[in-house]
C-alpha positions in Angstrom: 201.3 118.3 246.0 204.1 120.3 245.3 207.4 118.7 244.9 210.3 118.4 243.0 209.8 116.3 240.0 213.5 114.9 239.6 214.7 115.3 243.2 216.1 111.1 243.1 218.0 109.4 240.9 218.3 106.0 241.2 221.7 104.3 240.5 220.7 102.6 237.5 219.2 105.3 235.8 221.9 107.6 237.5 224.8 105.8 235.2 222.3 105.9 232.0 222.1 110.0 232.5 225.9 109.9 233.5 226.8 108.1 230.3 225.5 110.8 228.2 227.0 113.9 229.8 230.5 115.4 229.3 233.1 113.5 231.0 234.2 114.5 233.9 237.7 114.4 235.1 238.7 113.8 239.2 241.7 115.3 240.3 243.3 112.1 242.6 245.9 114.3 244.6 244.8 113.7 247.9 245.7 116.4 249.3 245.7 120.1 248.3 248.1 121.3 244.9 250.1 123.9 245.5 250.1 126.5 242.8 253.0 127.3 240.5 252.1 131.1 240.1 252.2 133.4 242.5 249.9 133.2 245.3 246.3 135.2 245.4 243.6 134.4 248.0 243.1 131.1 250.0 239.3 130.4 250.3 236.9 127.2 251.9 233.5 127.0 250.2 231.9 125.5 253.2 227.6 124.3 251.6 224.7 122.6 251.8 221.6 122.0 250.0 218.4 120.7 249.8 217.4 121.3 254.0 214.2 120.9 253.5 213.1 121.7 257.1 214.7 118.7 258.9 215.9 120.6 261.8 215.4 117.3 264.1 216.9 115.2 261.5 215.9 111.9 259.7 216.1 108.7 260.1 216.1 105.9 257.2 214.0 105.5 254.6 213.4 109.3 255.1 210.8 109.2 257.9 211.1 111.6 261.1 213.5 110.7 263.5 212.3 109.3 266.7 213.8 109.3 270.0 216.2 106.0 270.9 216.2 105.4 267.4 220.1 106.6 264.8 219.2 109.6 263.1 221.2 111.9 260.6 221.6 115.9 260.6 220.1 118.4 262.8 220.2 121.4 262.9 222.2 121.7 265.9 224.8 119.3 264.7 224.5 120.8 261.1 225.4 124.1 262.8 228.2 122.7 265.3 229.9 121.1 262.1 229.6 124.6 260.2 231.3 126.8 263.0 234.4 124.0 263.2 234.6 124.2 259.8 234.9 127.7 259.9 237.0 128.3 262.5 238.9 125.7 260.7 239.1 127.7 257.7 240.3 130.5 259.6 243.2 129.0 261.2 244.7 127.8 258.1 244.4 131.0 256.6 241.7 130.8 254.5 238.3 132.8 253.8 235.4 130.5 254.7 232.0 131.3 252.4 228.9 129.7 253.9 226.7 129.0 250.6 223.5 127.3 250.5 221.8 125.8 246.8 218.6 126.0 248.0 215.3 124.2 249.0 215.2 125.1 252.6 212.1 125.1 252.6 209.2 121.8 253.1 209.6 118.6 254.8 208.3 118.7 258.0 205.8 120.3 260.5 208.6 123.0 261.3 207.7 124.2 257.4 204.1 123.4 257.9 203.4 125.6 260.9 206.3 128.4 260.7 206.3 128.6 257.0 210.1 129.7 256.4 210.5 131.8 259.9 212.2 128.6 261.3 214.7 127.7 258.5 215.3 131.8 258.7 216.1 132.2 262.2 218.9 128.8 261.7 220.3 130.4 258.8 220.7 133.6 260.6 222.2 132.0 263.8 225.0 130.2 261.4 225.5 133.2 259.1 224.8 131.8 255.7 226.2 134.2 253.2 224.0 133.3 250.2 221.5 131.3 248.9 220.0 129.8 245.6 216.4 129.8 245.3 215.5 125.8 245.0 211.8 125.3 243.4 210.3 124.7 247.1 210.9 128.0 247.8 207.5 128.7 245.7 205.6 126.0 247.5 203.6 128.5 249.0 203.3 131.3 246.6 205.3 134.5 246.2 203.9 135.9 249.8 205.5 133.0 251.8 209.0 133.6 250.0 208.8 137.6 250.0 208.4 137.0 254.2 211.0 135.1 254.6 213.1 137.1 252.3 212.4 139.8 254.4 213.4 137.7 257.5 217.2 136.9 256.8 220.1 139.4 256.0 221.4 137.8 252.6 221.0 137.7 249.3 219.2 135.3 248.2 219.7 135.0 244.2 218.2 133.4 240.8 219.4 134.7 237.9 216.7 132.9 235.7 214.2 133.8 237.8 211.8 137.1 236.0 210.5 138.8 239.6 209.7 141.8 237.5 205.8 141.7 237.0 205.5 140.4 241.2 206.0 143.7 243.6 206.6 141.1 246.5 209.9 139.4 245.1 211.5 141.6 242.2 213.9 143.8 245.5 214.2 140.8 247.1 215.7 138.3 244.5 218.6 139.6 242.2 220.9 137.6 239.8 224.2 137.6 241.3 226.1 138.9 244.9 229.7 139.7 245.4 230.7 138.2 248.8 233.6 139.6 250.5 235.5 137.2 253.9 238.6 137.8 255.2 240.0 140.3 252.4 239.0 137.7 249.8 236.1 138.6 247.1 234.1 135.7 245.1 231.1 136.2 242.8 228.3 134.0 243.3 225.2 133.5 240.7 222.3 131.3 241.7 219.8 129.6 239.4 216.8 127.7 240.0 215.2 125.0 238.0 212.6 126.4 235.2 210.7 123.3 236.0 209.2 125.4 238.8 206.8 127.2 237.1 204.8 123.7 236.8 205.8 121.7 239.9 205.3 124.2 242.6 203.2 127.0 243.2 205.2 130.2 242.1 201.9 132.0 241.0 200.7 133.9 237.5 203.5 137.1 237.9 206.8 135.0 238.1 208.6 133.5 234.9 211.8 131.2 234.6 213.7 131.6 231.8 216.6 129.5 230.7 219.5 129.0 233.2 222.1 128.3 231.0 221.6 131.5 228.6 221.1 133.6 232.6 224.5 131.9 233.7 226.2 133.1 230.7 224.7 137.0 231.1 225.4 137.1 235.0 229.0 135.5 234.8 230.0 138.1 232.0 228.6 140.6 234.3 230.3 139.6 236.9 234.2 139.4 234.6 233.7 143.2 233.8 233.2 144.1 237.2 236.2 142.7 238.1 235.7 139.2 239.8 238.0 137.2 239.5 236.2 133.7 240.9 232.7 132.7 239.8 231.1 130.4 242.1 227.6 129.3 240.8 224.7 127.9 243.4 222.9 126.1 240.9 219.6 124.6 241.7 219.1 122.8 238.7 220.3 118.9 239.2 223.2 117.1 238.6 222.8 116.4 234.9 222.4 120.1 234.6 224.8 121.0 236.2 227.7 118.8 234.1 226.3 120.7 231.5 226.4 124.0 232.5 230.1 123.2 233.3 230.8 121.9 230.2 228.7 124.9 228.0 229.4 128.5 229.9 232.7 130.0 230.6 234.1 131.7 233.4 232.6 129.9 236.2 235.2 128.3 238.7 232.9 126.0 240.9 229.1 125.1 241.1 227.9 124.5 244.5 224.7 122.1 243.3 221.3 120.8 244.7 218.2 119.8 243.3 218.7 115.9 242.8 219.7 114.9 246.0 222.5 113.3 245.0 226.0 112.9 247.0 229.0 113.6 245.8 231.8 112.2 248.7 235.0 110.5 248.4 234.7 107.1 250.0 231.3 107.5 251.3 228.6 105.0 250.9 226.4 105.7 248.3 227.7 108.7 246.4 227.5 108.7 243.0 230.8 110.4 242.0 234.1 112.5 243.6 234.3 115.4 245.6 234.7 117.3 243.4 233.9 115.9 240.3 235.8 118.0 238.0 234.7 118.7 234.4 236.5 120.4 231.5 234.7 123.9 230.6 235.2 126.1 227.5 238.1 128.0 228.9 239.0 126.2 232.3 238.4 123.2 234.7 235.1 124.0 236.6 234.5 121.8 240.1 231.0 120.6 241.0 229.6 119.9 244.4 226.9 118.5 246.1 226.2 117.1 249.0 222.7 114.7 249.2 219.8 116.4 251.4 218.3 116.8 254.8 221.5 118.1 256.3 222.9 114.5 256.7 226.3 116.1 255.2 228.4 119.2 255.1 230.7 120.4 252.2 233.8 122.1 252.5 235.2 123.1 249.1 239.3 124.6 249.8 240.7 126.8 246.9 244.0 128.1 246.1 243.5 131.2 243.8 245.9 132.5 241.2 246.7 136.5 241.8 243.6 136.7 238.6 241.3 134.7 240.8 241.9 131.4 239.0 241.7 128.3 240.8 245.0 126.8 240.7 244.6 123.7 243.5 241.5 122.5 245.6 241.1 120.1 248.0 237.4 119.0 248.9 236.2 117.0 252.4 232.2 116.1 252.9 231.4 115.5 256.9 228.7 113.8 257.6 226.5 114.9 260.2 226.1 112.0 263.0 226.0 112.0 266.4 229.8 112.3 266.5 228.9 116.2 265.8 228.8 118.3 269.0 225.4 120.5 268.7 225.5 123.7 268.4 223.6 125.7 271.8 222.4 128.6 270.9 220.5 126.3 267.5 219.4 123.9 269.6 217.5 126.7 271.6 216.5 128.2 268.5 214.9 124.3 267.2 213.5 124.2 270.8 212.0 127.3 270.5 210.0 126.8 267.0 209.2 122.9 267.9 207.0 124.2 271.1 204.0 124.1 269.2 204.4 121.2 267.7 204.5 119.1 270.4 200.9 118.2 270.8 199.9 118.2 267.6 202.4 115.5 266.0 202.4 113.1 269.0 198.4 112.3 268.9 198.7 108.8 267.8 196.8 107.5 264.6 197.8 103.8 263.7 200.2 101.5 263.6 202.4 100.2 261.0 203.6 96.4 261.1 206.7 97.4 258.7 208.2 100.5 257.1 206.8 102.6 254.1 209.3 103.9 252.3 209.1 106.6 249.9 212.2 106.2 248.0 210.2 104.2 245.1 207.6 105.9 244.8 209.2 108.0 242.2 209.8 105.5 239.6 207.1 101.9 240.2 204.8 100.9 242.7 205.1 101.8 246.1 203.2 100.8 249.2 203.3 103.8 250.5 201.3 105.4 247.3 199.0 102.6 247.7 198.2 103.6 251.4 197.8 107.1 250.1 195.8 106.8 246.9 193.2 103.6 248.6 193.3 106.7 251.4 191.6 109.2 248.9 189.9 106.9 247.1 188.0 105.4 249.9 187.1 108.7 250.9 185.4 109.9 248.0 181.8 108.4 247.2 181.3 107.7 243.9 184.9 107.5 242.6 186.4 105.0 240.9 189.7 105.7 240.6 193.0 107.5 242.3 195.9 108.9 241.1 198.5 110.8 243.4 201.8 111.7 242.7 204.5 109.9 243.8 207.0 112.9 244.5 203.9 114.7 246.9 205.2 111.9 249.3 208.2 113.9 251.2 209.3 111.3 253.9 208.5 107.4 254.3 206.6 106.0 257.1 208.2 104.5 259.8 207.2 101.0 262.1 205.1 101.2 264.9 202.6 103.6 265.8 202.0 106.1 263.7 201.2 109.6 265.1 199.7 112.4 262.8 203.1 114.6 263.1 204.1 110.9 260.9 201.4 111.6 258.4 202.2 115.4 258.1 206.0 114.6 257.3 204.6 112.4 254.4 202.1 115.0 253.2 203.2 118.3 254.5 202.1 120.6 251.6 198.4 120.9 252.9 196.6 120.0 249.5 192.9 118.5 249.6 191.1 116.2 247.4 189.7 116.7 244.0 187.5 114.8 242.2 186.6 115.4 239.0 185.3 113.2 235.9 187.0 112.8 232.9 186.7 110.5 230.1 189.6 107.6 229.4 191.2 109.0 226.5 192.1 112.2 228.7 192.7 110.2 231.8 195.3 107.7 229.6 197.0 111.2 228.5 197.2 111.8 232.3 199.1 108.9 232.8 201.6 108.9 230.2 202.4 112.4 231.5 203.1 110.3 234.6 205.2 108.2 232.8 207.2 110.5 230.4 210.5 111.7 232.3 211.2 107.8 232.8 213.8 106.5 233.0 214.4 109.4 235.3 212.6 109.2 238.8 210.2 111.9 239.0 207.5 113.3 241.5 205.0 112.6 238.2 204.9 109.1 238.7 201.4 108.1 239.4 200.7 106.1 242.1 197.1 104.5 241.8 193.9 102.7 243.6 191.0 101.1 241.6 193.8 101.0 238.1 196.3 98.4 237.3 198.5 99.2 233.9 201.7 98.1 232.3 203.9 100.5 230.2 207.2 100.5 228.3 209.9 102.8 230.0 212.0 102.1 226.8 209.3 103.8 224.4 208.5 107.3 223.4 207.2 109.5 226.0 203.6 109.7 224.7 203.6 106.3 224.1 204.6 104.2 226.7 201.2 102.5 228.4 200.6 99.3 226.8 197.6 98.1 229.1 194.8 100.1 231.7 192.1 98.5 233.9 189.7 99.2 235.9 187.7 97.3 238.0 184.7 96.8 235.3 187.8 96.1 232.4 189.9 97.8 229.8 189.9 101.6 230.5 187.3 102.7 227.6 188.1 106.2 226.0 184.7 107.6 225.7 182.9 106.4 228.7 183.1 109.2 231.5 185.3 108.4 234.8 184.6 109.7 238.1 188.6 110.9 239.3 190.4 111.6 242.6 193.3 113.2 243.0 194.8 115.8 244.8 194.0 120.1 244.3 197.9 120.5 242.8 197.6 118.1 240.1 193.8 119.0 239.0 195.1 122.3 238.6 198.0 121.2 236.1 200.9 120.6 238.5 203.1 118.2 237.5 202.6 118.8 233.9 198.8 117.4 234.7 197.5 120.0 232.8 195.0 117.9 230.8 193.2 117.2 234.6 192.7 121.2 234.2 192.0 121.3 230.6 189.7 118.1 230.2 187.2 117.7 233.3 184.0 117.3 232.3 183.5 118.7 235.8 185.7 118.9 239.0 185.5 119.8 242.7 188.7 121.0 243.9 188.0 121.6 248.0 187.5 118.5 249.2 189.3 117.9 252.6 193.2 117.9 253.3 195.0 115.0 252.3 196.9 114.4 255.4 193.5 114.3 257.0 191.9 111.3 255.0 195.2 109.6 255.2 195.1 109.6 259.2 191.5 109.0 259.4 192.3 106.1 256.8 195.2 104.3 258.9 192.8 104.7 262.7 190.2 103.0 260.6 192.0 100.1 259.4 194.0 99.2 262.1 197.7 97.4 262.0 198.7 98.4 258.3 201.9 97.1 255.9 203.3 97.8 253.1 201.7 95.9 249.7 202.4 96.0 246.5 200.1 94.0 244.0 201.0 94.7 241.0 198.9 97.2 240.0 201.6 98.9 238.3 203.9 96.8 236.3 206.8 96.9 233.3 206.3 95.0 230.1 
C-alpha cells in the first residue's frame, strides 16, 4: 500500500527529533513589523498541504465524515476561507500567492474513482498558483500524474525530481516558477521527498535526487535571474525542512508538508509557532505548515525590502469549521464528482461497537492493523502469518455500521493480496525493516496476525527484535513460512525489498484488500477494537 512512511509524528518522538535540529527562533511581535528601509512589495502567502482528497472533510480519528456528526475542512469551506483570505489580502494592499506543498492526491473514494480529475477541477476553481509534488502524487504511476498535470493550468514543480528518461512527466514538472500577483514577483522551488522512489509507485524512468543539493542549484538560479524572494514548497517533513533552512541560502520562507504536522499560534495540538523562524546561512528563513486534510488554512503576510528581503511578517492559521461559509460554485463542483459514489460507499458491510483509529498504527499495535492483517490472513489458505503496513491504513474506522465507502477510505490504494513463502531468517529481516525508522512513526510499521514479537526501539536499526513467535513457537530461520501481505510490499515497497528478493515463491494477484476486509467484517458480525499484545516493547 502506498503511503507516506513518515507522514505522523507523535509528540514524544516529535520533541526527540526537535531536540536535535537547529534552533529555531519565533518572532513574538504580535502583530506585523514595520520595516526600517524603504518600502518594496507587500505580499500574503495564503497554503495548504497535504489534501489528500478530503473534499467532504473528516471527522476524528481520521475516518469519513458522516452526516449529523462535527467534521473539519471541505472543500467548500476550504475554498470560502481561501477567497476571504484573498480578498483580504487585496484590501490591505497586498499580493495574495495561493501555494500548495503537495499530496493532493489519495484518501478517499473521490481519489479512488476520479484519480486526480476531482482535486484538479477544486484547484482550478480556487486558482492555486503552484504546487509541490508530495510522494502521493506517484501513487498511481507516472500516467495518473501526467493526466492530471495536463488537467490544471499551473506549474506544478520538483526540483529533485529527474523526469528526464519518462516522456509523460519531463514538460510537465520543472524545478522552479516565477509567480507574478498584483505587480509583485516571488520565486518558488518545490521539492519532493526522495523517499518516494520506495514508498509509492513512481515507476522504473523517474529518479529523486537529493533536495538539499536541488534547493541550493534552483535558488542560485533563481538570484541571477533576478528574484528577489525565494519561497520554497518543500515536501520533505518538518525535520527536513529545519534543516534545509538552517543549510541553503537565499530562500526567504518554506511553505512545508509531508508530516502532517501543525504549526499555529494557540491552537491545540501544534507542535511549534506560526512561523517558526530559523537562522539560515545569510538570513532568517520562516517555516510553515499547516497539518492535513484541509482542517486549516495558512496565510503567511510579508513586508519586502526594495531587494526582495523580508523585513517583517505576520502569520494567522484558520481553521476550517463550520464557522466557514462554503464556497458555491465548489460545492457544485464536490457534488458533481461525489455522484457516482453515492451507491457504491453507502452499501453497508458491518458494524463497529467502538472506533478504530489509525493514528497508532504507525508506531505499536493497533486494532485497526489487527482487523486488517486477521482480514488477509483468514483469507488465504494455507498461511500462517500477516504482515501489512501500518501507514497503507489512510483513515480510522468510525462506530456504527460500517459501509464499504468506510473500508475504501481505510484502504483506498486498491492493492491485493500476496502470499508468498519465505524462510524466518528473511522474514525477521522483514521485520526489522519494519522497525528501523523508530522512534519516528512510519508507514513501515508492521502490523501482524498469527506473530507476536517484542523489540528494542532504543537499539540499532538492524537489531532491534529481541523475541518472534508463531503459533507452533520461536520463529525458526530455516524452516520455510507460508506469508501474506499486500502486492506493494512483496514488490519491495516500504524498503520490503527482501519480500522481493527472498521468496522462495510468491503469488502477487490475489484479490483486493478492501475486498477481504469488507467480506471479513459482514462475516464476523459486531466488531471492536483489540489489542493483545502481539506486538510489545522490551
Amino acid at each position: 500500500m502506498r503511503h507516506h512512511p513518515e507522514k505522523r509524528l507523535s509528540r514524544r518522538a516529535l520533541m526527540r527529533a526537535v531536540a536535535a535540529l537547529p534552533l529555531a527562533v519565533p518572532l513574538a511581535a504580535p502583530a506585523i513589523r514595520r520595516a526600517l528601509a524603504a518600502e518594496g512589495p507587500r505580499i500574503a502567502l495564503v497554503h495548504l498541504n497535504d489534501f489528500h482528497s478530503k473534499h467532504e472533510g473528516v471527522a476524528d480519528g481520521g475516518a469519513a465524515c458522516r452526516e449529523g456528526t462535527p467534521c473539519a475542512g471541505t472543500s467548500p469551506r476550504l475554498a470560502g476561507a481561501i477567497r476571504e483570505a484573498r480578498a483580504t489580502a487585496l484590501a490591505e494592499g497586498r499580493a495574495p500567492f495561493l501555494l500548495d506543498a503537495g499530496d493532493q492526491f489519495m484518501g478517499s473514494l473521490f481519489y479512488t474513482h476520479h484519480r486526480g480529475l476531482a482535486e484538479a477541477a477544486v484547484q482550478r476553481a480556487v486558482g492555486t498558483m503552484a504546487m509541490a509534488l508530495g510522494n502521493h502524487e506517484f501513487d498511481n504511476g507516472p500516467e495518473t500524474l501526467a493526466r492530471y498535470a495536463a488537467a490544471v493550468p499551473f506549474p506544478l514543480l520538483s526540483a529533485n525530481l529527474d523526469a528526464r528518461a519518462e516522456p509523460m512527466l519531463r514538460d510537465r514538472v520543472t524545478a522552479t516558477a516565477i509567480l507574478e500577483a498584483s505587480g509583485a514577483r516571488i520565486g518558488v522551488i518545490g521539492l519532493t521527498t526522495p523517499e518516494t522512489a520506495t514508498s509509492s509507485s513512481p515507476g522504473p524512468s523517474l529518479r529523486f535526487t537529493d533536495p538539499m543539493e536541488a534547493a541550493d542549484r534552483a535558488a542560485s538560479e533563481l538570484r541571477r535571474q533576478g528574484i528577489g524572494t525565494v519561497v520554497v514548497l518543500s515536501h520533505l517533513g518538518l525535520p527536513a525542512d529545519r534543516r534545509l533552512a538552517a543549510e541553503v541560502a537565499g530562500i526567504d520562507a518554506i511553505v512545508g508538508g509531508h508530516s502532517h504536522l501543525l504549526l499555529a499560534n494557540g491552537l491545540p495540538g501544534a507542535v511549534g509557532p506560526y512561523p517558526t523562524t530559523v537562522q539560515g546561512r545569510d538570513r532568517d528563513v520562516r517555516i510553515t505548515q499547516v497539518a492535513c486534510h484541509g482542517r486549516y488554512l495558512g496565510r503567511l503576510d510579508l513586508d519586502l525590502a526594495p531587494d526582495g528581503r523580508v523585513a517583517a511578517h505576520v502569520g494567522t492559521v484558520r481553521p476550517i469549521g463550520p464557522d466557514v461559509a462554503p464556497d458555491p460554485e465548489v460545492a457544485a463542483i464536490v457534488a458533481e464528482y461525489a455522484k457516482p459514489l453515492g451507491e457504491l460507499r453507502r452499501r453497508p458491510v458491518g458494524l463497529a461497537q467502538a472506533p478504530f483509529p489509525n493514528e497508532p498504527c504507525r508506531e505499536g499495535e493497533c486494532g485497526l492493523g489487527n482487523l486488517v492483517a486477521e482480514a488477509a490472513l483468514a483469507r488465504t489458505p494455507g498461511a500462517e502469518i500477516a504482515i501489512v503496513n501500518g501507514g497503507g491504513m489512510r483513515a480510522g474506522l468510525p462506530a456504527g455500521t460500517l459501509t464499504y465507502g468506510d473500508v475504501l477510505a481505510v484502504l483506498p490504494f486498491g492493492n491485493t493480496l500476496a502470499t508468498l513463502t519465505i524462510r524466518g531468517g528473511a522474514l525477521r529481516a522483514a521485520l526489522e525493516n519494519g522497525l528501523s525508522r523508530l522512534p519516528t512513526p512510519a508507514g513501515r510499521f508492521p502490523q501482524l496476525a498469527g506473530l507476536r514479537l517484542t523489540f528494542d526501539p532504543a537499539a540499532p536499526p538492524g537489531q532491534r527484535l529481541r523475541e518472534v513467535r508463531t503459533a507452533d513457537g520461536p520463529l525458526d530461520p530455516d524452516r520455510a513460512y507460508r506469508v501474506v501481505t499486500n502486492n506493494f510490499m512483496r514488490g519491495g515497497g516500504d524498503g520490503y525489498a527482501v519480500l522481493r528478493n527472498e521468496a522462495l515463491e510468491a503469488y502477487d494477484d490475489g484479490p483486493p484488500l478492501e475486498e477481504v476486509v469488507a467480506d471479513h467484517l459482514q462475516a464476523r458480525g459486531p466488531v471492536a477494537p483489540v489489542l493483545d499484545g502481539r506486538i510489545g516493547r522490551s
